[in-house]
TIMI-2910 file (N, C-alpha, C, CB; in pm, 1 decimal, decimal comma, always signed):
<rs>
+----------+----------+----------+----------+----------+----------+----------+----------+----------+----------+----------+----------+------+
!      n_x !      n_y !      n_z !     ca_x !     ca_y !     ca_z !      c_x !      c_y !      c_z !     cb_x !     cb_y !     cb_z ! resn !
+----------+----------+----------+----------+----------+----------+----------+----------+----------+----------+----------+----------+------+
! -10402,0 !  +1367,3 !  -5214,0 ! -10302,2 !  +1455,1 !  -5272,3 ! -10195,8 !  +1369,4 !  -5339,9 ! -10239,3 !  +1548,0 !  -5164,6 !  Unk !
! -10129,3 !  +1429,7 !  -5450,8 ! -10034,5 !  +1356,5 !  -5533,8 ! -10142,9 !  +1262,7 !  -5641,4 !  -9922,6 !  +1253,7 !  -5424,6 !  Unk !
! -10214,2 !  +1266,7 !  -5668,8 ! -10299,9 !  +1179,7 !  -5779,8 ! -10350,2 !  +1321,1 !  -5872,5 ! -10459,8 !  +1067,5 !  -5696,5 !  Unk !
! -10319,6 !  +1375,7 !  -5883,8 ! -10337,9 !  +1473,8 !  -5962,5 ! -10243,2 !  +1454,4 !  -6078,1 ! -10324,6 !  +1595,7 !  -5892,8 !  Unk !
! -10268,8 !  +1565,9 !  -6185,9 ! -10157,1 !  +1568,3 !  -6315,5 ! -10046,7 !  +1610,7 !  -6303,7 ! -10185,5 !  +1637,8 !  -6421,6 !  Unk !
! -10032,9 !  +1709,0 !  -6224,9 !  -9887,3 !  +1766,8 !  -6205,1 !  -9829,5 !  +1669,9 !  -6106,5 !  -9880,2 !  +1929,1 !  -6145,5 !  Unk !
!  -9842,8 !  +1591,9 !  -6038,1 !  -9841,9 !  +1516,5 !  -5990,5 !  -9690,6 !  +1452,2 !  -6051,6 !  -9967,8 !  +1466,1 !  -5996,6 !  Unk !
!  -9729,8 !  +1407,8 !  -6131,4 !  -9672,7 !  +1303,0 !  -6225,7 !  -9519,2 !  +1370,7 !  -6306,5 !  -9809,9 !  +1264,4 !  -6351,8 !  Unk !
!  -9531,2 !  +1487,8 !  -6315,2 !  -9408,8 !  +1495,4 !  -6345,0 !  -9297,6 !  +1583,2 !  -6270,4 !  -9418,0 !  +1524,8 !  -6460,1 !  Unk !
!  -9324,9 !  +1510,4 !  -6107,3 !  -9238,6 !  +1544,1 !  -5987,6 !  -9199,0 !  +1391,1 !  -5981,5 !  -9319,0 !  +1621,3 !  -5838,2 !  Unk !
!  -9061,2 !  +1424,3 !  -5958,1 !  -8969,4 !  +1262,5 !  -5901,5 !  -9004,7 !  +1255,0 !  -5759,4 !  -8766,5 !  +1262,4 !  -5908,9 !  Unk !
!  -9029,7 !  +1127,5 !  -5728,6 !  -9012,7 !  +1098,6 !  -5569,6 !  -8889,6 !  +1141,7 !  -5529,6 !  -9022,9 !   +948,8 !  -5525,8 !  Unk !
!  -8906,6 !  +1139,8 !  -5376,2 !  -8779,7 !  +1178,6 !  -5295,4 !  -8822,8 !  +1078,0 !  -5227,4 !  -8747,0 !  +1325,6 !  -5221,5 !  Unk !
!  -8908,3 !  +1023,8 !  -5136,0 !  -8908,7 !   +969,2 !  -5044,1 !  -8813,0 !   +805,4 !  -5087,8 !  -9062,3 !   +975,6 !  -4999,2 !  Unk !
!  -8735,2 !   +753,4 !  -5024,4 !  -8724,5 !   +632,6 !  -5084,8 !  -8811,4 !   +501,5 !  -5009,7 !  -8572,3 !   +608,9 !  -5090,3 !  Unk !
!  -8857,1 !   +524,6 !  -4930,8 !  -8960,4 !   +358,3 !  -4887,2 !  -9110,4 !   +401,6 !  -4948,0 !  -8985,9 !   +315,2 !  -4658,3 !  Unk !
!  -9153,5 !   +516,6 !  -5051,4 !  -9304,6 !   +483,4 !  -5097,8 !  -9277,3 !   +396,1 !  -5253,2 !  -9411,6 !   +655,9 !  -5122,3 !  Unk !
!  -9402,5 !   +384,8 !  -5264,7 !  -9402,1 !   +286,5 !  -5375,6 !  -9366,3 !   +331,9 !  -5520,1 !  -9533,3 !   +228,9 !  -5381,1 !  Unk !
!  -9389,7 !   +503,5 !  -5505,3 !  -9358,5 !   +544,9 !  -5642,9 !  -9231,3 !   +519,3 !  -5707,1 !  -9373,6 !   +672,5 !  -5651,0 !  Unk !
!  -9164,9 !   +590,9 !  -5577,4 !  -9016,5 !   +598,8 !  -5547,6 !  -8946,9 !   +470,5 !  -5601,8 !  -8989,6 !   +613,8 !  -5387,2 !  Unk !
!  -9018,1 !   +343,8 !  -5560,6 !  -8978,5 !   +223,2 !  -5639,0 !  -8961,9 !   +207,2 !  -5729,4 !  -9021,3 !   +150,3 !  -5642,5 !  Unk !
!  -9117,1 !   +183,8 !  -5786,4 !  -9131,8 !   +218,7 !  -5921,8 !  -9074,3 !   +252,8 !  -6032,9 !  -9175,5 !   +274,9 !  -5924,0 !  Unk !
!  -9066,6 !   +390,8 !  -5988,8 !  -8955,2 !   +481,0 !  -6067,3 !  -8820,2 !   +417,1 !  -6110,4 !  -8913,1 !   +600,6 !  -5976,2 !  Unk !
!  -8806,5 !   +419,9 !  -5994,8 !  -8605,1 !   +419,3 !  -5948,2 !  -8582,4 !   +222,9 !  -6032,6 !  -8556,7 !   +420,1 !  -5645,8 !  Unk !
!  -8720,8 !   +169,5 !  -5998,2 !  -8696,2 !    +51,6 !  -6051,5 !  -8711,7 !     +9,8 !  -6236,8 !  -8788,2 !    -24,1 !  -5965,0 !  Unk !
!  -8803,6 !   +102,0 !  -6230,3 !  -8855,0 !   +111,4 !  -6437,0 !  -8700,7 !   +152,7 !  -6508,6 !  -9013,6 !   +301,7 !  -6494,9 !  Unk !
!  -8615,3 !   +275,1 !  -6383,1 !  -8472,3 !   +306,3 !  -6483,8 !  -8392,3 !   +227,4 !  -6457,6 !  -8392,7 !   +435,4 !  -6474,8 !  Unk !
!  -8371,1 !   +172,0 !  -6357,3 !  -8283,0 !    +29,3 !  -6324,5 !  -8293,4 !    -95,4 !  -6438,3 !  -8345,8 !    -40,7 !  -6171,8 !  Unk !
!  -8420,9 !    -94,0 !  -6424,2 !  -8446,5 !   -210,8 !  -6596,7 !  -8424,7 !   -162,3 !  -6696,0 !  -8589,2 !   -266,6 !  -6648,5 !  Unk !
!  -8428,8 !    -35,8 !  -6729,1 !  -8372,9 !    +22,8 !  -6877,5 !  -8262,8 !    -15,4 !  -6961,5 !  -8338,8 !   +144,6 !  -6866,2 !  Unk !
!  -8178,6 !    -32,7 !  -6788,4 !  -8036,9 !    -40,1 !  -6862,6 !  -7944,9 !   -217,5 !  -6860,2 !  -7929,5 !    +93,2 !  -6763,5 !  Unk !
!  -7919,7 !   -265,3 !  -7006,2 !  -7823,4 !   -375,3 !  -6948,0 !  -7723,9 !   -353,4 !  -6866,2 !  -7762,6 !   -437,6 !  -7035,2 !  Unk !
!  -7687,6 !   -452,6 !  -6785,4 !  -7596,2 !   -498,7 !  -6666,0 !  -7545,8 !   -591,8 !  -6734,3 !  -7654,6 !   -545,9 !  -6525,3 !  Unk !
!  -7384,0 !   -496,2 !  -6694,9 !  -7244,6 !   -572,9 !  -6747,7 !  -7258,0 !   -731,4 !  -6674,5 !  -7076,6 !   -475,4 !  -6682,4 !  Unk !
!  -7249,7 !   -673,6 !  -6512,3 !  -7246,2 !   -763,4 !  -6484,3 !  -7270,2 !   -768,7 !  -6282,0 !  -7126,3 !   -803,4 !  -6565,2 !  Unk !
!  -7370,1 !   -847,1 !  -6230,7 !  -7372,2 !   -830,3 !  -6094,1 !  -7314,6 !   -889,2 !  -5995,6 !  -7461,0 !   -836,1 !  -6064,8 !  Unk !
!  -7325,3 !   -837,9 !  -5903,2 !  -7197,8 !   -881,7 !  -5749,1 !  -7316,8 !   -865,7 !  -5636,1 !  -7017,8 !   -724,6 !  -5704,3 !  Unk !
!  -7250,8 !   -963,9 !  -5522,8 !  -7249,2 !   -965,8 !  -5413,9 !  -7209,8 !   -987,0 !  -5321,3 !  -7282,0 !   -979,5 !  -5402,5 !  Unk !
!  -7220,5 !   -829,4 !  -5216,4 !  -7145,1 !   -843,6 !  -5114,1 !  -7112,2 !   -928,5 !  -5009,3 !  -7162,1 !   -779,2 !  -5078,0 !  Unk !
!  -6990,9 !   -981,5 !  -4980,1 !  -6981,4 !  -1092,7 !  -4889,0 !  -6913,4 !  -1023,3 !  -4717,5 !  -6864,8 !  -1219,8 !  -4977,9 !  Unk !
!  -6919,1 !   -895,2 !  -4697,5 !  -6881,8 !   -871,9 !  -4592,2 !  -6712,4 !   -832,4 !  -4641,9 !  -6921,1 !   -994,8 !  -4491,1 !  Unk !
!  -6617,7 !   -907,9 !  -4514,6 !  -6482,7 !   -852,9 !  -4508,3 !  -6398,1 !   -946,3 !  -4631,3 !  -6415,7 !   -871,0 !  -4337,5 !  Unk !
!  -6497,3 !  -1057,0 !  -4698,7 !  -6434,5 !  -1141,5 !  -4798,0 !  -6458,5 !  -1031,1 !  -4954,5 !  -6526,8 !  -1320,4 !  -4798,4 !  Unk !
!  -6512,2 !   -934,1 !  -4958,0 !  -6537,8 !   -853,0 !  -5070,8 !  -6673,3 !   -887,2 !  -5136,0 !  -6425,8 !   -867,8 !  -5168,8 !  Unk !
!  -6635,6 !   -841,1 !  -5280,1 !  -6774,8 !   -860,9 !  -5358,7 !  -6699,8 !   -997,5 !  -5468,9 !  -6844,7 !   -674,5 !  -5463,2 !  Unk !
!  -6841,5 !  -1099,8 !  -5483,3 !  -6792,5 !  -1132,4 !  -5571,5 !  -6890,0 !  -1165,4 !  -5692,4 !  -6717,8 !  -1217,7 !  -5528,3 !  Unk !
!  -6891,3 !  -1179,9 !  -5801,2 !  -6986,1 !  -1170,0 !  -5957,2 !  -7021,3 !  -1304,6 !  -5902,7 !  -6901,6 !  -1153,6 !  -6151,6 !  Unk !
!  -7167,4 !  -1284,7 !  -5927,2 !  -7263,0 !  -1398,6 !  -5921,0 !  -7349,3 !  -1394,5 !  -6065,8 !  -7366,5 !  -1381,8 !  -5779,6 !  Unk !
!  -7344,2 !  -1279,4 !  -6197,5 !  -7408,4 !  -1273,6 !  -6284,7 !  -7351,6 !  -1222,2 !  -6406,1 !  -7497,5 !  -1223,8 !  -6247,4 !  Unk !
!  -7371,0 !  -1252,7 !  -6513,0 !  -7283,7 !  -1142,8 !  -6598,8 !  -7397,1 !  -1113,0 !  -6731,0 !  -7103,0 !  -1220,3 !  -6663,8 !  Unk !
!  -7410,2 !  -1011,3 !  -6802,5 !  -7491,5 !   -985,3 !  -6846,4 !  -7644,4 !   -992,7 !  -6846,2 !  -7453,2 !  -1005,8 !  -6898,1 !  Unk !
!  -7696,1 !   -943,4 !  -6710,0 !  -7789,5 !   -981,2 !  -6660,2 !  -7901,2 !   -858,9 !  -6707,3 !  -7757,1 !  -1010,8 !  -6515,2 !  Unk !
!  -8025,0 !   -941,9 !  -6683,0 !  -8147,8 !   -866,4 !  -6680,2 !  -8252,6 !   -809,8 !  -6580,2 !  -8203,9 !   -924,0 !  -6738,2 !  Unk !
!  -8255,1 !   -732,0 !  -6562,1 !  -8395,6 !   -701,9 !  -6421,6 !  -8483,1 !   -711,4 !  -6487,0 !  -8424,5 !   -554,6 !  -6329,5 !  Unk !
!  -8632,9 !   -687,6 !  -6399,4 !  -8735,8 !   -722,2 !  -6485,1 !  -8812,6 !   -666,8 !  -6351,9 !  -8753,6 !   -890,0 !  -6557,2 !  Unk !
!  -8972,8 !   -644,4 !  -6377,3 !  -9066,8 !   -574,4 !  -6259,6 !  -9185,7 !   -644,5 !  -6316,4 !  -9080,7 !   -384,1 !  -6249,0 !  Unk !
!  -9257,4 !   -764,8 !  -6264,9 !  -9397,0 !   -834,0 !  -6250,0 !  -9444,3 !   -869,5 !  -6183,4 !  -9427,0 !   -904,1 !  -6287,3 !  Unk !
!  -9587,1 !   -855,7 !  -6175,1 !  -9651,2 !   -964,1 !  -6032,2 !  -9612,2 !   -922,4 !  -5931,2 !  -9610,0 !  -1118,4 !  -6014,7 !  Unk !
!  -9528,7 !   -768,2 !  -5865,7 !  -9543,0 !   -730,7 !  -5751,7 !  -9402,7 !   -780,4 !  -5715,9 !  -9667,7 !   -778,7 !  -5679,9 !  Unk !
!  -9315,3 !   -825,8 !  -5797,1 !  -9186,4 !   -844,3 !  -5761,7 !  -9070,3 !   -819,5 !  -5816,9 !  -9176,8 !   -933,6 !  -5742,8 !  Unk !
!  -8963,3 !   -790,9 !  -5795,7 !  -8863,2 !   -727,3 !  -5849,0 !  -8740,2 !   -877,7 !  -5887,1 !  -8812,0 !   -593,9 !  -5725,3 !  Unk !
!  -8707,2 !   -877,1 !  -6021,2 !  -8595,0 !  -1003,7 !  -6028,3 !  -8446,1 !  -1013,7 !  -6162,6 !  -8710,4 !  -1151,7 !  -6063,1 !  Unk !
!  -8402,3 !  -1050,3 !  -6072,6 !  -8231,9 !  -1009,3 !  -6202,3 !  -8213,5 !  -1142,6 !  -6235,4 !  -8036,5 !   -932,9 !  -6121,3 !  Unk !
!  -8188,5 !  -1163,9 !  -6337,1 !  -8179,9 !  -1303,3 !  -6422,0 !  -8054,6 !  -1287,5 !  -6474,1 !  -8293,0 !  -1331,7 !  -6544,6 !  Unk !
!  -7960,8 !  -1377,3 !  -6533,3 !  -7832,8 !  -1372,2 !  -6555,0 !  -7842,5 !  -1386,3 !  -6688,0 !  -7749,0 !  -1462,1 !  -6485,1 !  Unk !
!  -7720,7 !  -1413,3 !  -6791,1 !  -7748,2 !  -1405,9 !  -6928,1 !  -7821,5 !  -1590,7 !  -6988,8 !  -7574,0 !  -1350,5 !  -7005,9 !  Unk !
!  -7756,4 !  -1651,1 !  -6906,9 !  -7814,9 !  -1791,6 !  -6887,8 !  -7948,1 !  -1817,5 !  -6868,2 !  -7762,9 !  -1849,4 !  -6787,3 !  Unk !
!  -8036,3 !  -1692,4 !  -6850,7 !  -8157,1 !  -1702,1 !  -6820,6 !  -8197,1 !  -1747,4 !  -6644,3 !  -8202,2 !  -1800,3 !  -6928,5 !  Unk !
!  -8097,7 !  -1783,8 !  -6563,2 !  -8135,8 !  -1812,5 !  -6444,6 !  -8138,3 !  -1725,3 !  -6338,4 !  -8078,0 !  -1897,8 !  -6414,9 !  Unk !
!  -8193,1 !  -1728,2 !  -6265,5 !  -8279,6 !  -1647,2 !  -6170,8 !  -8167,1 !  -1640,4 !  -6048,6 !  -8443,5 !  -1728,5 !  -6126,4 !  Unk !
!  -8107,5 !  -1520,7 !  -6046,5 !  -7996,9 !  -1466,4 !  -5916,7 !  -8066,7 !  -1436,3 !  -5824,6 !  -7902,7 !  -1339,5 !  -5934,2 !  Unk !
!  -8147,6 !  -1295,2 !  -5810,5 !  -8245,8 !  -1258,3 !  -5705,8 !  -8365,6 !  -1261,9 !  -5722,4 !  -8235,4 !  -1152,8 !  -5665,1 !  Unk !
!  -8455,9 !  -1226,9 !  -5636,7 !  -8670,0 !  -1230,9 !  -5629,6 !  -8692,0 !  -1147,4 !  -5538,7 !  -8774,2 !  -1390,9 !  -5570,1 !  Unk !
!  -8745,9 !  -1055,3 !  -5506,6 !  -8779,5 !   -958,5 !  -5374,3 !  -8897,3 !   -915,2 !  -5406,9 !  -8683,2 !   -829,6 !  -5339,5 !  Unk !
!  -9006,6 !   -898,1 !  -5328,6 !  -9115,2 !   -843,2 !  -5329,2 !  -9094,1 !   -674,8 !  -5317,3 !  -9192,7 !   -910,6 !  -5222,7 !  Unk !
!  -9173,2 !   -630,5 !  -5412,4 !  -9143,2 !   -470,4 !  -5442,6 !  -9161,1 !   -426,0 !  -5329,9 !  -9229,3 !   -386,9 !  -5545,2 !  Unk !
!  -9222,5 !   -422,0 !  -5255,2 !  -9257,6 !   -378,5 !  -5099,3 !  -9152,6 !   -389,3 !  -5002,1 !  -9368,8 !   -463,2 !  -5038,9 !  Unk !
!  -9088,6 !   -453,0 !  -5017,2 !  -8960,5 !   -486,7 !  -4961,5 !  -8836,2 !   -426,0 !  -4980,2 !  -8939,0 !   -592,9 !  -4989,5 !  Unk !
!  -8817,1 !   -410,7 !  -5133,9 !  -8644,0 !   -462,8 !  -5158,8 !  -8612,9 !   -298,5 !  -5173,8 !  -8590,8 !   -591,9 !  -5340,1 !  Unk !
!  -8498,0 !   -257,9 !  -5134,1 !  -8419,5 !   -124,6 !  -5125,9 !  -8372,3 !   -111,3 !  -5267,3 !  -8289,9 !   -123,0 !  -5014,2 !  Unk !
!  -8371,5 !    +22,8 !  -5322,6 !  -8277,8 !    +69,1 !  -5438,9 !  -8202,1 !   +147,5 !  -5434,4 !  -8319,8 !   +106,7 !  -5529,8 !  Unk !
!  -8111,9 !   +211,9 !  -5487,2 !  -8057,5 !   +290,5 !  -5484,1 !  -7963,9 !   +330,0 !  -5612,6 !  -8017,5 !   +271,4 !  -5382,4 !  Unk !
!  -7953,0 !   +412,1 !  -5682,0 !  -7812,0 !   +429,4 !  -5749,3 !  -7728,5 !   +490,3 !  -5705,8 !  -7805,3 !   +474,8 !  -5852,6 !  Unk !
!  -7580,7 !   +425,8 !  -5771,4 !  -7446,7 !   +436,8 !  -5704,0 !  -7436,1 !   +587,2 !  -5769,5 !  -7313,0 !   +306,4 !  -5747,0 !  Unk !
!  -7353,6 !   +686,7 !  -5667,0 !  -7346,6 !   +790,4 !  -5706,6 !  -7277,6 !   +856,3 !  -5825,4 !  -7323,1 !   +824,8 !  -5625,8 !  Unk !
!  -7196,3 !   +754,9 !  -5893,9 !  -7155,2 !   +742,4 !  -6085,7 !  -7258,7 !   +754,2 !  -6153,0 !  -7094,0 !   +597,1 !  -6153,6 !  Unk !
!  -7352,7 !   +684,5 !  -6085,6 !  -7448,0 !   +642,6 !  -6223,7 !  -7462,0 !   +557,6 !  -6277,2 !  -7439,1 !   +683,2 !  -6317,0 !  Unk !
!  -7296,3 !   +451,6 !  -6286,4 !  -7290,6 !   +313,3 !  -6374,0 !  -7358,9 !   +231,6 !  -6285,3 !  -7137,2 !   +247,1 !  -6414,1 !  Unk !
!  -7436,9 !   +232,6 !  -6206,5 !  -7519,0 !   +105,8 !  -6174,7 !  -7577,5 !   +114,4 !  -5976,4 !  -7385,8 !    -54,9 !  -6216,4 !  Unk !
!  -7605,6 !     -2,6 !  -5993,1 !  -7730,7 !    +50,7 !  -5852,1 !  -7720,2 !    -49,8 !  -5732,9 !  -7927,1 !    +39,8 !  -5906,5 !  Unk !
!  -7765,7 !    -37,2 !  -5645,1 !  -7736,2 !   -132,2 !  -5507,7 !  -7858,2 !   -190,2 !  -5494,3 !  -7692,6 !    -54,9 !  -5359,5 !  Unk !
!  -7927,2 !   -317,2 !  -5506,2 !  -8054,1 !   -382,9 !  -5443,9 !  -8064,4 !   -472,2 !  -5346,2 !  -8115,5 !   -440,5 !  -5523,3 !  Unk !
!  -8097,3 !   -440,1 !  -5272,1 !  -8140,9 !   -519,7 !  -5149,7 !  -8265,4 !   -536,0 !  -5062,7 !  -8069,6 !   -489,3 !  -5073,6 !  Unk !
!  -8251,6 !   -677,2 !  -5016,3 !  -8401,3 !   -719,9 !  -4981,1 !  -8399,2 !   -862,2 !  -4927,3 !  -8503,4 !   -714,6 !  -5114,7 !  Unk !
!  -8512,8 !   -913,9 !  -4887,3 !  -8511,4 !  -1058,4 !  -4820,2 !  -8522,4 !  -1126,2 !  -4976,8 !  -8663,2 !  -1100,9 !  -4687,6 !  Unk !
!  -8433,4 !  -1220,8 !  -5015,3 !  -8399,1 !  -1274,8 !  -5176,5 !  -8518,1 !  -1430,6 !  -5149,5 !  -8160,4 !  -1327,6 !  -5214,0 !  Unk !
!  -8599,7 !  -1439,6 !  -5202,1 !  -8694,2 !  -1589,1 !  -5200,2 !  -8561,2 !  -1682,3 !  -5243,9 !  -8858,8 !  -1600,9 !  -5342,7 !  Unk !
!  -8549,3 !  -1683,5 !  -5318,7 !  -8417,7 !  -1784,6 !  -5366,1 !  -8297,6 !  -1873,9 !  -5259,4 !  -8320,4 !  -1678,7 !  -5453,1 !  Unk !
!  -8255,8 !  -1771,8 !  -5192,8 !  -8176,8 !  -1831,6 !  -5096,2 !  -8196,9 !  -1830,6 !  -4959,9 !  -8073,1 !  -1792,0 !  -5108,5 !  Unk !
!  -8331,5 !  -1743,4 !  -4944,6 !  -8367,3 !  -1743,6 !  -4792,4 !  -8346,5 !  -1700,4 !  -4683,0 !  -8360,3 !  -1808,2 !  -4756,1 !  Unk !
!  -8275,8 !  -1561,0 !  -4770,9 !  -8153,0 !  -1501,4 !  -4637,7 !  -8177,8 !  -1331,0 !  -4728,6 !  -7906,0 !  -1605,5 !  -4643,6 !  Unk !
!  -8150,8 !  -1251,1 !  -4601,1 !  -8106,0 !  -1087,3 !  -4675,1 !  -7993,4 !  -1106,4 !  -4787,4 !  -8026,0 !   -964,8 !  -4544,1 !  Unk !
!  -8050,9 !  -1007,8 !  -4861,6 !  -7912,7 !  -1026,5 !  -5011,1 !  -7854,7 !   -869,4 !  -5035,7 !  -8005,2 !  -1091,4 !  -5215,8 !  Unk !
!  -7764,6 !   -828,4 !  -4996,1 !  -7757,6 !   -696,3 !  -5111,9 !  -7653,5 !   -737,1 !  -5228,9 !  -7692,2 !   -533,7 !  -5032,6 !  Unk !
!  -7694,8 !   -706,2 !  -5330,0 !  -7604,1 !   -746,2 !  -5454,1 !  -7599,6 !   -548,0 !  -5512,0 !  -7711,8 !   -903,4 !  -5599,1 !  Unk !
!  -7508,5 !   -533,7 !  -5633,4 !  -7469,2 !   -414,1 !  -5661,0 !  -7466,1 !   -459,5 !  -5837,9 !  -7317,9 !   -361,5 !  -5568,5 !  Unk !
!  -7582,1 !   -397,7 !  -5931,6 !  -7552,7 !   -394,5 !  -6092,8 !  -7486,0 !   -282,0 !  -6141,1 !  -7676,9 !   -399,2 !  -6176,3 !  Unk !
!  -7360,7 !   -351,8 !  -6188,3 !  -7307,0 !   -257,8 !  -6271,7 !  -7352,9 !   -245,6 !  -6417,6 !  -7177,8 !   -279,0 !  -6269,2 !  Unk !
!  -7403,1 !    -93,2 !  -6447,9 !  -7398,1 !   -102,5 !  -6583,5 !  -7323,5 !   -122,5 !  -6696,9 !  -7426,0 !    -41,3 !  -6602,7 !  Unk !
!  -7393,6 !   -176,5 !  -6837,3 !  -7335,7 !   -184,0 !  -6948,6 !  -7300,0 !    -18,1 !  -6996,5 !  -7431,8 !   -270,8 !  -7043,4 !  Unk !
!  -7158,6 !     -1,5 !  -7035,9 !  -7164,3 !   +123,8 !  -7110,9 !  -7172,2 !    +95,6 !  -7257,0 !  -7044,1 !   +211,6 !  -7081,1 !  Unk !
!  -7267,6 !   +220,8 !  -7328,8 !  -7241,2 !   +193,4 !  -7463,2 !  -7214,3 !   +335,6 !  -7491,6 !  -7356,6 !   +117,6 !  -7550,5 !  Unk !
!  -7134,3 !   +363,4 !  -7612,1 !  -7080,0 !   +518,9 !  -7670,4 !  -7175,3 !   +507,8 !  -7799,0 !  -6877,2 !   +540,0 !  -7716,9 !  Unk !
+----------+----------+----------+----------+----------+----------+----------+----------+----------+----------+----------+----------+------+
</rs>
């Protein structure tokens, strides 16, 4: 069930299946990011990226900065999404390959008029 045609133009709800990823992750890449943060606990958030890119290959999810260098890596199976309830941008989190530790970082979107 759910591999059917109508299928396809129902949004997931669930958020840990893979569609749900997918999805939530294909509109997350749509949009440029002003610029990304991460949370440090009771020290706040602080910008680790600024005009950054997401991207979805090879089974993994990754935000690159405008420098071209690689902020986060999470295996799609893994990493949490969410959008912030504005809209301007989204919460990701996951075990980060890069630094070796849980990461949640927060992209804010670019606005354009």
């Amino acid at each position: 069930m759910g591999d059917g045609w109508f299928f396809r133009y129902i949004k997931s709800k669930n958020a840990k299946s893979m569609r749900y990823k997918n999805e939530l992750a294909s509109k997350i890449c749509s949009h440029n990011m002003k610029y990304v943060t991460e949370s440090k606990g009771e020290l706040g958030d602080t910008v680790i990226g600024r005009d950054c890119l997401c991207r979805v290959s090879d089974g993994y999810f990754t935000v690159t900065d405008g420098k071209g260098e690689l902020i986060f890596r999470c295996k799609m199976t893994d990493v949490k999404l969410f959008e912030l309830m504005s809209l301007d941008g989204a919460v990701i989190s996951g075990p980060d390959e890069i630094s070796g530790e849980e990461k949640e970082i927060t992209a804010h979107y670019s606005y354009y008029r």
